[in-house]
N, CA, C and O of each residue as an XYZ file, in Angstrom:
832
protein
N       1.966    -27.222      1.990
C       1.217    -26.102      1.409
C       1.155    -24.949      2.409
O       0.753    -25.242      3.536
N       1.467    -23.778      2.181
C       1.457    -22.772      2.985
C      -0.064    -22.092      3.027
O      -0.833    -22.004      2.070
N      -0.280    -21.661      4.309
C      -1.539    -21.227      4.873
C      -1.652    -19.889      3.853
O      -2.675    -19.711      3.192
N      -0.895    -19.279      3.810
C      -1.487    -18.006      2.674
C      -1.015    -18.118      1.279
O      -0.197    -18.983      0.964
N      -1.584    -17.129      0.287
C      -1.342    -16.993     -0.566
C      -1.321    -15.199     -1.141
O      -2.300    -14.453     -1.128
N      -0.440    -14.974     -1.437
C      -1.023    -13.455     -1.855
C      -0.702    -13.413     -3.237
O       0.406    -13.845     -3.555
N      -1.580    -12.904     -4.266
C      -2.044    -12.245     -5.960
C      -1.675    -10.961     -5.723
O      -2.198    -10.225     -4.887
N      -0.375    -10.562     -6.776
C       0.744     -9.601     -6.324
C       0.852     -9.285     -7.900
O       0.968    -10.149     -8.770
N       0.791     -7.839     -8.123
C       1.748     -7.473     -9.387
C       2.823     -6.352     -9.053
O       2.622     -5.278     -8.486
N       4.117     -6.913     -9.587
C       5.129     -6.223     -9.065
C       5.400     -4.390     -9.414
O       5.638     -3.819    -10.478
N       5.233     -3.848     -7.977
C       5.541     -2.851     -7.778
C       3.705     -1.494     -7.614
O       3.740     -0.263     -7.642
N       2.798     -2.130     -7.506
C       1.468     -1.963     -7.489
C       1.286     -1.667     -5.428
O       2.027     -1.517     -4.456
N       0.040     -1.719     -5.693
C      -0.020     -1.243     -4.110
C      -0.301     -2.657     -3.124
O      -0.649     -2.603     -1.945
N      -0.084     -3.798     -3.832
C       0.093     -4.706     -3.281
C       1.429     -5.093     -2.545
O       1.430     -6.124     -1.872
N       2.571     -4.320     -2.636
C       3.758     -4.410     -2.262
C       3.755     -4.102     -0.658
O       4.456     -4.669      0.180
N       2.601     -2.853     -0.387
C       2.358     -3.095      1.236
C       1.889     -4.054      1.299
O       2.444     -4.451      0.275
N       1.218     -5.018      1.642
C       0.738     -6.013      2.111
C       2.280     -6.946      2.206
O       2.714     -7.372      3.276
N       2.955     -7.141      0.902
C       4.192     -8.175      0.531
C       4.920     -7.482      1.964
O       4.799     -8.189      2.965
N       5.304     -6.801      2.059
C       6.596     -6.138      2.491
C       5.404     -6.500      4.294
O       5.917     -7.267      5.108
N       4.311     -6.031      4.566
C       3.929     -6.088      6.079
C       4.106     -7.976      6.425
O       4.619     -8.498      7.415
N       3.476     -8.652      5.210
C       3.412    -10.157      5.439
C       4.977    -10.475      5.554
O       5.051    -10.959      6.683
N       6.173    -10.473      5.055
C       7.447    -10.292      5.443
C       8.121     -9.841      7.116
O       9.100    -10.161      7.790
N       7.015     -8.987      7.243
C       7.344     -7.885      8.180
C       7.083     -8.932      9.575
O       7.628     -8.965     10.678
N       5.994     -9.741      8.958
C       5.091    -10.093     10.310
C       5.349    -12.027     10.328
O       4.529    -12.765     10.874
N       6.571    -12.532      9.654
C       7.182    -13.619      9.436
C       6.311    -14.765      9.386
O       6.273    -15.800     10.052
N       5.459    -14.220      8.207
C       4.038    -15.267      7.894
C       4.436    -15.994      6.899
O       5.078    -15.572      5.938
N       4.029    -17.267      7.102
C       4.247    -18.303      5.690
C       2.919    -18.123      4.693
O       1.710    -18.346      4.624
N       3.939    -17.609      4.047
C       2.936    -17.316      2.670
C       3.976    -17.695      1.172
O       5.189    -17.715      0.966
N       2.886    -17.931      0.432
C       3.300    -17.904     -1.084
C       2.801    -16.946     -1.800
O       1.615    -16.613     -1.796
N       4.067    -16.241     -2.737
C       4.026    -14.874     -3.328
C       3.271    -15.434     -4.794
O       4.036    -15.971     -5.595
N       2.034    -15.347     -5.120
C       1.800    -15.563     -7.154
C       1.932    -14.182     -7.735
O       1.273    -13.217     -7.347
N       2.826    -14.156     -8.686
C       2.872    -12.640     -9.626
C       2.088    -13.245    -10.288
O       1.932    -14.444    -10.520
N       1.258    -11.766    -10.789
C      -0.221    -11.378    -11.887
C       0.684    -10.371    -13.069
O       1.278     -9.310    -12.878
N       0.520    -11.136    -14.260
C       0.774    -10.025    -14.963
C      -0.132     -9.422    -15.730
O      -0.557     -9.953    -16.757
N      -0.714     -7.663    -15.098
C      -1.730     -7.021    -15.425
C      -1.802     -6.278    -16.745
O      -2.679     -5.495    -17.109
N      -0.786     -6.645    -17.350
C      -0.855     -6.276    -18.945
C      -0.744     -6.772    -19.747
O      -0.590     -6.464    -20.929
N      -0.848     -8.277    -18.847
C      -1.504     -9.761    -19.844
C      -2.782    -10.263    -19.554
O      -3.287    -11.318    -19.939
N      -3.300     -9.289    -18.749
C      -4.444     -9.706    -18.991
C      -5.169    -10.761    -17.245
O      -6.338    -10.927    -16.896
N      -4.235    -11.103    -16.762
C      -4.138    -12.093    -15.288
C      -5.264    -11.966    -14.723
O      -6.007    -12.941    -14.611
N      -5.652    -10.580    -14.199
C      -6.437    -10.635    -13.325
C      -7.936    -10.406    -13.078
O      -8.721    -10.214    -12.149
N      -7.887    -10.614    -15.318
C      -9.229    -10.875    -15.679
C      -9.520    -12.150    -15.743
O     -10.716    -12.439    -15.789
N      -8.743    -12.988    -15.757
C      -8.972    -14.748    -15.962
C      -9.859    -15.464    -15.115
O      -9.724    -15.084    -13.951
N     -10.828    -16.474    -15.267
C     -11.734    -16.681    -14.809
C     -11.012    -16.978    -13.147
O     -11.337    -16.321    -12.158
N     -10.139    -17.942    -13.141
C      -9.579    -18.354    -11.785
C      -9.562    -17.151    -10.806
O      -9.882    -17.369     -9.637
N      -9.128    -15.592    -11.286
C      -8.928    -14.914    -10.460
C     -10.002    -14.220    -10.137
O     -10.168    -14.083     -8.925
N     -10.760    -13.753    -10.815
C     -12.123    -13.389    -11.252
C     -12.948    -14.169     -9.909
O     -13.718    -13.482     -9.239
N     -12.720    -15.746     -9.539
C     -13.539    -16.602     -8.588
C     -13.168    -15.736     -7.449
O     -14.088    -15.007     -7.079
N     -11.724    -15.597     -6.604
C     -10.848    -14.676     -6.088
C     -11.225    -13.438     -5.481
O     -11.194    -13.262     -4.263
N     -11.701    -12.287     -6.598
C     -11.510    -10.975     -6.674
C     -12.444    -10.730     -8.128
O     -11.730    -10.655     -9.128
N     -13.661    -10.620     -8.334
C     -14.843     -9.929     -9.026
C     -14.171     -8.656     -9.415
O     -14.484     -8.193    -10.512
N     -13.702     -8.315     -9.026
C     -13.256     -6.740     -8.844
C     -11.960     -6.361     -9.882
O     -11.607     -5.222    -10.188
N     -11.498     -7.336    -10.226
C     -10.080     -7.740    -10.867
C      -8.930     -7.269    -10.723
O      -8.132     -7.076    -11.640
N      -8.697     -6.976     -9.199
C      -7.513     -6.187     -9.025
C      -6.910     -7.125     -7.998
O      -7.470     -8.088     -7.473
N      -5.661     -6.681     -7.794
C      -4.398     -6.770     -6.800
C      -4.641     -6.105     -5.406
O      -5.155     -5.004     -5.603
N      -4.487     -6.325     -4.216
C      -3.768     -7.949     -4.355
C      -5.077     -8.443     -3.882
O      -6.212     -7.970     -3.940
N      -4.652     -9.389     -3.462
C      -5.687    -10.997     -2.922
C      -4.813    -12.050     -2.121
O      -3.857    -12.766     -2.416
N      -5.470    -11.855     -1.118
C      -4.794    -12.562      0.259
C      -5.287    -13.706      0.259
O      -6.366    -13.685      0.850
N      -4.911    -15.118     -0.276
C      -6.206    -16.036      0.106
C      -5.539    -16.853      1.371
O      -4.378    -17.070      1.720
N      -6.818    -17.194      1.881
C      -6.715    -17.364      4.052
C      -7.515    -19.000      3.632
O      -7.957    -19.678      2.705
N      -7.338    -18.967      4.731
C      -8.365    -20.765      4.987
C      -9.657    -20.155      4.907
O     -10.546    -20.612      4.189
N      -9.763    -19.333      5.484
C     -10.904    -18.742      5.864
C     -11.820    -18.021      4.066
O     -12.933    -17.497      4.093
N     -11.091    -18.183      2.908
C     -11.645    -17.580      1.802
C     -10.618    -15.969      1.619
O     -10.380    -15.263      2.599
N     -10.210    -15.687      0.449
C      -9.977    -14.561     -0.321
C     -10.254    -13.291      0.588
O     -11.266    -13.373      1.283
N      -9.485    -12.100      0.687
C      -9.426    -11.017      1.034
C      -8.675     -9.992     -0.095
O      -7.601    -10.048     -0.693
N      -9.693     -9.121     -0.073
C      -8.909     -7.948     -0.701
C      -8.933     -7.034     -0.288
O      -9.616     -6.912      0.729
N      -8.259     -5.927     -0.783
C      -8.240     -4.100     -0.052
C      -7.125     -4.064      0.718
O      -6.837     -4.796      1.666
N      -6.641     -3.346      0.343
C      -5.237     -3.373      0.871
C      -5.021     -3.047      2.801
O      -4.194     -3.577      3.543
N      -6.340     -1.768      3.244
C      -6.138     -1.613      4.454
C      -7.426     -2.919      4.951
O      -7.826     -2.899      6.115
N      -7.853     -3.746      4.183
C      -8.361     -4.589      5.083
C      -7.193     -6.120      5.233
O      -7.299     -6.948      6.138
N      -6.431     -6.162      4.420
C      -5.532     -7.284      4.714
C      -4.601     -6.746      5.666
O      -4.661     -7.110      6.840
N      -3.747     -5.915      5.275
C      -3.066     -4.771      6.578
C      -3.557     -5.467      7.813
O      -2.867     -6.279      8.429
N      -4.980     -5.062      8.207
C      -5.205     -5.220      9.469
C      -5.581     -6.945     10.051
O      -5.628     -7.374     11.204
N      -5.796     -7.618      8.794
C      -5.680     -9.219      8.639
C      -4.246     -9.780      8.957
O      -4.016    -10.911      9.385
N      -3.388     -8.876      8.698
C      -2.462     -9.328      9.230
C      -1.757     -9.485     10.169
O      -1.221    -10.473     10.670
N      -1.785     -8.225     10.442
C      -1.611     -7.407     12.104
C      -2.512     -8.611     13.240
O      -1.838     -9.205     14.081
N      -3.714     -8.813     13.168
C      -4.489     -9.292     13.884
C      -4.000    -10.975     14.156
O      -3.982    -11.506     15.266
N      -3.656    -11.579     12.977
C      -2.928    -12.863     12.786
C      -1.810    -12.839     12.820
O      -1.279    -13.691     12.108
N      -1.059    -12.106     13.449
C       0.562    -12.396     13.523
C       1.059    -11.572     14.871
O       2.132    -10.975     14.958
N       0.018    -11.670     15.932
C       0.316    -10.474     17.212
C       1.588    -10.285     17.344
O       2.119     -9.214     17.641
N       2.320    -11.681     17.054
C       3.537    -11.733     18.062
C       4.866    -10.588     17.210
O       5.990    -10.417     17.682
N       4.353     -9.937     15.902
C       4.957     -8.845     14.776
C       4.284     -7.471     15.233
O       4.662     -6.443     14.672
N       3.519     -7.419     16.006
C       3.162     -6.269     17.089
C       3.232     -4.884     15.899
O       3.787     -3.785     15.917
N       2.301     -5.663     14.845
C       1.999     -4.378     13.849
C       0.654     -3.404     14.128
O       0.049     -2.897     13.184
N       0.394     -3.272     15.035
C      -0.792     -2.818     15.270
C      -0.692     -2.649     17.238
O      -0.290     -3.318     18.191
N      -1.324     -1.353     16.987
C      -1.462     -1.301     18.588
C      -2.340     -2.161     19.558
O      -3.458     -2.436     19.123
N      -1.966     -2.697     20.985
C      -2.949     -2.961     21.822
C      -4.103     -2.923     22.212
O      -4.932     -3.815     22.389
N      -4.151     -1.236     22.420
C      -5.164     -0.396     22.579
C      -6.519     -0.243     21.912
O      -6.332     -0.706     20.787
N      -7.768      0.151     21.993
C      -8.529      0.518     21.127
C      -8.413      1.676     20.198
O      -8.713      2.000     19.049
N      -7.668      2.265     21.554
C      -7.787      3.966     20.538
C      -6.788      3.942     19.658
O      -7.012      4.403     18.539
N      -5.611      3.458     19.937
C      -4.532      3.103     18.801
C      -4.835      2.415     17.769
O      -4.457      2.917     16.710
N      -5.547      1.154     17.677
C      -6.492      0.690     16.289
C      -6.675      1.439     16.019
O      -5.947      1.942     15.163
N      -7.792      2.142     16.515
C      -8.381      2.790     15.781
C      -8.003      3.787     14.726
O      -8.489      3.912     13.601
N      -6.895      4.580     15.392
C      -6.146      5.754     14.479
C      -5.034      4.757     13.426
O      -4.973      5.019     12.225
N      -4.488      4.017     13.820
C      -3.836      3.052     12.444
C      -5.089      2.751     11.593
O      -5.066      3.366     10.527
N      -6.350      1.851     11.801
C      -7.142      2.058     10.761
C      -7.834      3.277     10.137
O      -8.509      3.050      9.133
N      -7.765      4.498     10.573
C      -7.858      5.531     10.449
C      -6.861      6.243      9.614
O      -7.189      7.318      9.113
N      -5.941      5.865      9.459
C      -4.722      6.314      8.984
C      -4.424      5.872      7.407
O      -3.984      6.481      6.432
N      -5.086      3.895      7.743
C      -5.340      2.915      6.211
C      -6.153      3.306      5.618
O      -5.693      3.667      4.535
N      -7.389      3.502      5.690
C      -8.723      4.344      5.715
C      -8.298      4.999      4.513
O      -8.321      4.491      3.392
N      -7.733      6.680      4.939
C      -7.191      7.370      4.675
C      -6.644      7.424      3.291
O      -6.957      8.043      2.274
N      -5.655      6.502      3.624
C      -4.626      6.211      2.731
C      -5.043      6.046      1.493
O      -4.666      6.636      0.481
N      -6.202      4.842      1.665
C      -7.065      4.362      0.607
C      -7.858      4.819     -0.387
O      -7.671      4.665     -1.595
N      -9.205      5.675      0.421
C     -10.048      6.561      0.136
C      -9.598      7.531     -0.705
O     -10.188      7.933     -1.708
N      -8.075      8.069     -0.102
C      -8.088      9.578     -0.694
C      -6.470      9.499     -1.075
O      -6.214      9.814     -2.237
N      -5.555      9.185     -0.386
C      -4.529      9.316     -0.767
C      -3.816      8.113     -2.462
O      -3.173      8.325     -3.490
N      -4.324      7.200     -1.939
C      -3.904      6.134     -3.254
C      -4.923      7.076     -4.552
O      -4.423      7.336     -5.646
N      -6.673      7.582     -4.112
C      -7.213      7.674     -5.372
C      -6.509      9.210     -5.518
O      -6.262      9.500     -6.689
N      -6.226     10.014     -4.736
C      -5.424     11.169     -5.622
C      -4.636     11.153     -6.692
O      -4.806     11.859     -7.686
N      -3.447     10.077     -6.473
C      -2.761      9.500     -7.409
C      -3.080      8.928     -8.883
O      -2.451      8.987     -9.939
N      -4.392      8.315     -8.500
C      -5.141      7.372     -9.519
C      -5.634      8.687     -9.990
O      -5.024      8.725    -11.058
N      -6.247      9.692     -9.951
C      -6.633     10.661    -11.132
C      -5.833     10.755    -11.589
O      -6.021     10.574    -12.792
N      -4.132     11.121    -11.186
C      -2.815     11.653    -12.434
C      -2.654     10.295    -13.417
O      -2.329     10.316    -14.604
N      -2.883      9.431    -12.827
C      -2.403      8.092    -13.623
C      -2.809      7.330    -14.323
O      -2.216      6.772    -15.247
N      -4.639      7.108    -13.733
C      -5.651      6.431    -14.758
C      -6.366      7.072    -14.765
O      -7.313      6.399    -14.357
N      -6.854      8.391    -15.012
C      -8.485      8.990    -15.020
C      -9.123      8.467    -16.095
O     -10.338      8.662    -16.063
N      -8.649      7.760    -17.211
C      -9.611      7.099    -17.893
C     -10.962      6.389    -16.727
O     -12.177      6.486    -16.894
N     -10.410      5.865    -15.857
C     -11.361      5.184    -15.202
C     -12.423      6.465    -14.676
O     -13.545      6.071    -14.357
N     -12.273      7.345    -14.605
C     -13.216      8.705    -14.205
C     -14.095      9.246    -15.232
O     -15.323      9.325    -15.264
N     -13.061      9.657    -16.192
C     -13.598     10.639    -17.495
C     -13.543     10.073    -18.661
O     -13.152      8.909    -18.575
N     -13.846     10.526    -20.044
C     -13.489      9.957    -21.282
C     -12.646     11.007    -22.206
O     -11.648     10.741    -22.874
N     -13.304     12.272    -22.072
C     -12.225     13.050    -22.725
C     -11.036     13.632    -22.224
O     -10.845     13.967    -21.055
N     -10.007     13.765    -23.464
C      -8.727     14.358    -23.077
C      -8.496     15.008    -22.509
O      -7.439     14.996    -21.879
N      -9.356     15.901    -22.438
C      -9.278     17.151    -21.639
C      -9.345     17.403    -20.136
O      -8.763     18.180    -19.378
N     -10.560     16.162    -19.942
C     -11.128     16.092    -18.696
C      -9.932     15.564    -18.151
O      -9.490     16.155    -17.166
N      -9.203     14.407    -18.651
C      -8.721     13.603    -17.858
C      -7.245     14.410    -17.778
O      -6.705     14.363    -16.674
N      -6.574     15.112    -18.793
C      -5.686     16.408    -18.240
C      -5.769     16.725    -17.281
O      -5.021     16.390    -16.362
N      -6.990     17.691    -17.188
C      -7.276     18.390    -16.013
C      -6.890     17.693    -14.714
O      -6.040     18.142    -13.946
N      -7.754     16.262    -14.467
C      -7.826     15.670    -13.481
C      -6.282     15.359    -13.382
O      -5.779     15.443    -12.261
N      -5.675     15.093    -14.192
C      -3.684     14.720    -14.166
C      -3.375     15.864    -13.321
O      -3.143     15.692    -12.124
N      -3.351     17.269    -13.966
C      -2.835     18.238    -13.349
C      -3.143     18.712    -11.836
O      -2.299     19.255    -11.123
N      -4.789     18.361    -11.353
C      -5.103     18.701     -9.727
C      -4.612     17.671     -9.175
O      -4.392     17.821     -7.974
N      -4.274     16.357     -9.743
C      -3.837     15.240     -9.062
C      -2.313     15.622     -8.149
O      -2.205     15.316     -6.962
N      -1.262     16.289     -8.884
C       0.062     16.440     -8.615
C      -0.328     17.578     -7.031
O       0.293     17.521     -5.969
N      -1.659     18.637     -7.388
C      -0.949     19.137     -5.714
C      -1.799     18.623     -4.998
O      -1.817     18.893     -3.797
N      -2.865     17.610     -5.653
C      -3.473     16.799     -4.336
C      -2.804     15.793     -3.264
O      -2.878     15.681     -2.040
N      -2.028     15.023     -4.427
C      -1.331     14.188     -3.660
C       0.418     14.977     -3.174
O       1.512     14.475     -2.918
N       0.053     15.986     -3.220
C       1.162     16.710     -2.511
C       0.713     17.247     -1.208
O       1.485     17.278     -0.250
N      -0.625     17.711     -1.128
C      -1.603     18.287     -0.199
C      -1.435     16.885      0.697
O      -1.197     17.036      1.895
N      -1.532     15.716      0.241
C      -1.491     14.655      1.430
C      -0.288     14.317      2.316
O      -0.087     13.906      3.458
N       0.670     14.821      0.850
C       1.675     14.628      1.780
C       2.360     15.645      2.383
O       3.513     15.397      2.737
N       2.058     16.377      2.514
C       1.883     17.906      3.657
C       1.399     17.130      5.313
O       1.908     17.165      6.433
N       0.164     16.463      4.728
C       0.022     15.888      6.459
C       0.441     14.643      6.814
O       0.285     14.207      7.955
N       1.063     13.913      5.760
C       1.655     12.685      5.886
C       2.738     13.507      6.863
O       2.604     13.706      8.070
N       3.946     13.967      5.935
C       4.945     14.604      6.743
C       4.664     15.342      8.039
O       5.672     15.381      8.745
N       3.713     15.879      8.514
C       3.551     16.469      9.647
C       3.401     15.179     10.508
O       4.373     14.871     11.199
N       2.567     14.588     10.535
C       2.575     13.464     11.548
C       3.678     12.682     11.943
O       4.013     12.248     13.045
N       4.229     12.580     10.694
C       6.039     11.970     10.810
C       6.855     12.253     11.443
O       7.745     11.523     11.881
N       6.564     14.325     11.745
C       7.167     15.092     12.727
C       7.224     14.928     13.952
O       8.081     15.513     14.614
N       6.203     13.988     14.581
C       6.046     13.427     15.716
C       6.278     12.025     16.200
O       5.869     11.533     17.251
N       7.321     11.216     14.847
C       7.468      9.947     14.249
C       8.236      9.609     15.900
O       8.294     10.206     16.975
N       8.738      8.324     15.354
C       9.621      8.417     14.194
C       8.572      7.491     13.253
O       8.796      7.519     12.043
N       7.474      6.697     13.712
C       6.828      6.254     12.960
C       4.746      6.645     12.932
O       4.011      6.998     13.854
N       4.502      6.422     11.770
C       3.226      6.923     12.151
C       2.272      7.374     12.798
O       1.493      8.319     12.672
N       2.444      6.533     13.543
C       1.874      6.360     15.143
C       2.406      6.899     16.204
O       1.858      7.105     17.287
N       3.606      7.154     15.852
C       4.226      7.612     17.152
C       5.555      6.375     17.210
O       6.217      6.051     16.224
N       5.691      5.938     18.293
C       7.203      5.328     18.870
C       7.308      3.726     18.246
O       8.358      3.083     18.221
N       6.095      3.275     17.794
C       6.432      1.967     17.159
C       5.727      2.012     16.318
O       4.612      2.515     16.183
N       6.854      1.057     15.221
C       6.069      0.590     13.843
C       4.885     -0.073     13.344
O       4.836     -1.177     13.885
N       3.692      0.133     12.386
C       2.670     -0.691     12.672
C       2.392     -0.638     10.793
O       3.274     -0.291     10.008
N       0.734     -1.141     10.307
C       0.590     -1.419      9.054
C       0.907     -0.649      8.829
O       2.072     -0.718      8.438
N       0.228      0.899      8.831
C       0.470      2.191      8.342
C       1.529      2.649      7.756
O       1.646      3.275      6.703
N       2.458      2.218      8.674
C       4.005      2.572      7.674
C       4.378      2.146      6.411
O       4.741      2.892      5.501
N       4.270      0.732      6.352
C       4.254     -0.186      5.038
C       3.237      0.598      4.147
O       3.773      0.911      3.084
N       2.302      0.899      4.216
C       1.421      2.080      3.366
C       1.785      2.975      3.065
O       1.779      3.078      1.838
N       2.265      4.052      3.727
C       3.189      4.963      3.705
C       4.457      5.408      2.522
O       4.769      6.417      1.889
N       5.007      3.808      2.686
C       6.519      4.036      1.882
C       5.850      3.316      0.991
O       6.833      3.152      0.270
N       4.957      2.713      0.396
C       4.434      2.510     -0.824
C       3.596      3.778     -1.681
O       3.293      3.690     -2.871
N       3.349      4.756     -0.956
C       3.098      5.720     -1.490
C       3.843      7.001     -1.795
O       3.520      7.958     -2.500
N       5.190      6.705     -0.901
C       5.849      7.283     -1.050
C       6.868      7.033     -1.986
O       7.652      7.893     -2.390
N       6.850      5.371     -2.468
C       7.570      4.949     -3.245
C       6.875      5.561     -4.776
O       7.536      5.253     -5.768
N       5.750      6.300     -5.000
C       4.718      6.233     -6.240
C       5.029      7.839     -6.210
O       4.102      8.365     -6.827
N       6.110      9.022     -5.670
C       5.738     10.122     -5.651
C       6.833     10.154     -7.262
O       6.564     11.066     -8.044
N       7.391      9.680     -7.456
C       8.071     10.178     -8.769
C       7.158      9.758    -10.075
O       7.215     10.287    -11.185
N       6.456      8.869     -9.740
C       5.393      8.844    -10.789
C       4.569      9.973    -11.613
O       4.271     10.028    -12.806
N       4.277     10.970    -10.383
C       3.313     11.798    -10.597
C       4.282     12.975    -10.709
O       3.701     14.049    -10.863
N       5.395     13.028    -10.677
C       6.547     13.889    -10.812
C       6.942     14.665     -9.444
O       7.374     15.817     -9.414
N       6.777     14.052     -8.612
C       7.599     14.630     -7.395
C       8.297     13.759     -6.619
O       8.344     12.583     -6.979
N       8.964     14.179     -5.416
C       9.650     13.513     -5.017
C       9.628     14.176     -3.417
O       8.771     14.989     -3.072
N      10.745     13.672     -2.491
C      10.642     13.724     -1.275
C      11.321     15.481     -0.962
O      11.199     15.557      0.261
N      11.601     16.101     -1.178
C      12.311     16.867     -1.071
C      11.616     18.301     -0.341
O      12.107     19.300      0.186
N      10.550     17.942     -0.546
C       9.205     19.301      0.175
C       8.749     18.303      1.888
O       7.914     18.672      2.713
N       9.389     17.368      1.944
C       8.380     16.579      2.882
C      10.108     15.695      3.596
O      10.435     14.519      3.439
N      10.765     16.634      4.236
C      11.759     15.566      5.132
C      11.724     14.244      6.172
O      12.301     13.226      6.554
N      10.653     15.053      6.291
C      10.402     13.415      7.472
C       9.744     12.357      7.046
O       9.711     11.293      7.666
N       8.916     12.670      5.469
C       9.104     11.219      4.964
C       9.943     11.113      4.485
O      10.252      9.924      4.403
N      11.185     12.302      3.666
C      12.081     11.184      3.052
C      13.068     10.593      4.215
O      13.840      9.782      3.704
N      13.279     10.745      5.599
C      13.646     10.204      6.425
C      13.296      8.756      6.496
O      13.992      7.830      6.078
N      11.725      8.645      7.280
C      11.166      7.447      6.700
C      10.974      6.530      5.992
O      10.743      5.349      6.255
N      11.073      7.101      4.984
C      11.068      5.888      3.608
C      12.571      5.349      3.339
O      12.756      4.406      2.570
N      13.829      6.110      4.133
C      15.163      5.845      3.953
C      14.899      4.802      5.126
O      15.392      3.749      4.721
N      14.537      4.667      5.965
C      14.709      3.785      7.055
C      13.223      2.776      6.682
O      13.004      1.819      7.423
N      12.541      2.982      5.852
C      11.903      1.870      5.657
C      12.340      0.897      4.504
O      11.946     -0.267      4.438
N      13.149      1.455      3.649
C      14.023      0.962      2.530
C      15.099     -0.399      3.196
O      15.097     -1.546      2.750
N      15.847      0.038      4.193
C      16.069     -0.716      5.212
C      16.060     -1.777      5.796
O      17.117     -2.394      5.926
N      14.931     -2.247      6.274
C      14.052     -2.525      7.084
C      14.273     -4.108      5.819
O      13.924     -4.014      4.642
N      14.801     -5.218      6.321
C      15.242     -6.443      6.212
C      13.851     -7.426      5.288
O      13.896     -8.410      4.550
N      12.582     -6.458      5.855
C      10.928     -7.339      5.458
C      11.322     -6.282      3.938
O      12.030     -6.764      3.054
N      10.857     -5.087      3.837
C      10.966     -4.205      2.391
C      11.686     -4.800      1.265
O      11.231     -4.895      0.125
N      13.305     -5.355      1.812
C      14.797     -5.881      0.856
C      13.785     -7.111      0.471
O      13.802     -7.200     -0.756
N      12.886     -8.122      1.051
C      12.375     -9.262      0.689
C      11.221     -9.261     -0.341
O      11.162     -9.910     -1.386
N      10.691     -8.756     -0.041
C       9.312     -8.294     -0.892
C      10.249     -7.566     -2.407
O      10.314     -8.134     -3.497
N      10.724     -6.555     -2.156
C      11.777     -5.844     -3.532
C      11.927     -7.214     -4.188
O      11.313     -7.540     -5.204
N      12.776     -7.981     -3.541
C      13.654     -8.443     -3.790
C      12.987     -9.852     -4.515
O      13.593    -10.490     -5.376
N      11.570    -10.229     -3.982
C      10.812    -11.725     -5.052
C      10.221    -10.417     -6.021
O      10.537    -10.610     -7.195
N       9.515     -9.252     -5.844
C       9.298     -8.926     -6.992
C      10.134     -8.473     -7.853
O       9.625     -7.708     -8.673
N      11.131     -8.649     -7.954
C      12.125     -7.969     -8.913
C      12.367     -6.886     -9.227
O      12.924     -6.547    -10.272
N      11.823     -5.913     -8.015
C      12.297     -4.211     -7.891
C      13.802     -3.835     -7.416
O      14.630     -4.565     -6.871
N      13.872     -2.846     -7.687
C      14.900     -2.035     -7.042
C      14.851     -1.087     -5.838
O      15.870     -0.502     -5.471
């Protein structure tokens, strides 16, 4: 029986976590949720995750969710994948960075995509579609600037943050854009495409 487990729906923002746990050569078992059958309302998962979402890390230690808190669950349990800096002050700005990501950059997105969960009328939730596209363009204005100083997030080595990164960068055609205003992520995300852990994770969820 393998020590982890991760509650995954393919191509969701659980794919960072898939692609860092890959990254960080952890024995884990992948379960796909299918969220438009209904999965991750079922009582079993429900015990899991109250919350009914993706993903869910389960540890010896009991269930984890949030994407920048498994990130750093992982990093912390797999030193010798040196996803995370030494330092304090370097934590700190990678969780600073997940933080980030979370708070404001994933929910920018989530207004163009679900504002039902915000508003009820059409209108409202228009609206919120339409500020969504230069919000999450506004992020990635400073995504790409920091990149400018890359080659990875942080600077000279790879850590969670990145795997965050190209999952959000993987979600820009969703909202109808793409890399083309922002070079140094589409640099990035070409070399995180790459990257032998990404091909694995794609590759059990059945992406491209």
């Amino acid at each position: 029986m393998t020590a982890l487990r991760l509650h995954y729906s393919p191509g969701s923002c659980s794919l960072a976590v898939h692609a860092a746990l890959e990254e960080a050569g952890a024995d884990f078992e992948a379960v796909r949720l299918d969220l438009a059958a209904g999965d991750q309302f079922t009582p079993g998962f429900l015990a899991l995750n109250p919350k009914g979402r993706v993903p869910v890390l389960e540890t010896a230690h009991g269930p984890l969710t949030e994407v920048a808190a498994i990130l750093g669950y992982v990093a912390a349990t797999h030193p010798e994948a040196e996803l995370a800096p030494a330092d304090a002050f370097g934590l700190a700005r990678m969780n600073a960075v997940n933080a980030w990501i979370s708070s404001t950059v994933h929910v920018a997105i989530a207004h163009g995509l679900r504002g039902y969960r915000w508003a009820d009328t059409e209108q409202a939730r228009a609206d919120m579609a339409a500020k969504a596209v230069s919000n999450y363009s506004k992020c990635f204005d400073l995504i790409d600037r920091d990149l400018a100083q890359g080659p990875w997030m942080l600077g000279h080595a790879i850590s969670t943050s990145d795997f965050y990164v190209y999952l959000m960068t993987r979600w820009l055609p969703r909202i109808g854009l793409d890399t083309t205003p922002f070079p140094n992520v589409a640099d990035h995300y070409r070399r995180m495409c790459e990257r032998p852990s990404v091909r694995r994770a794609l590759a059990t969820q059945g992406l491209s």
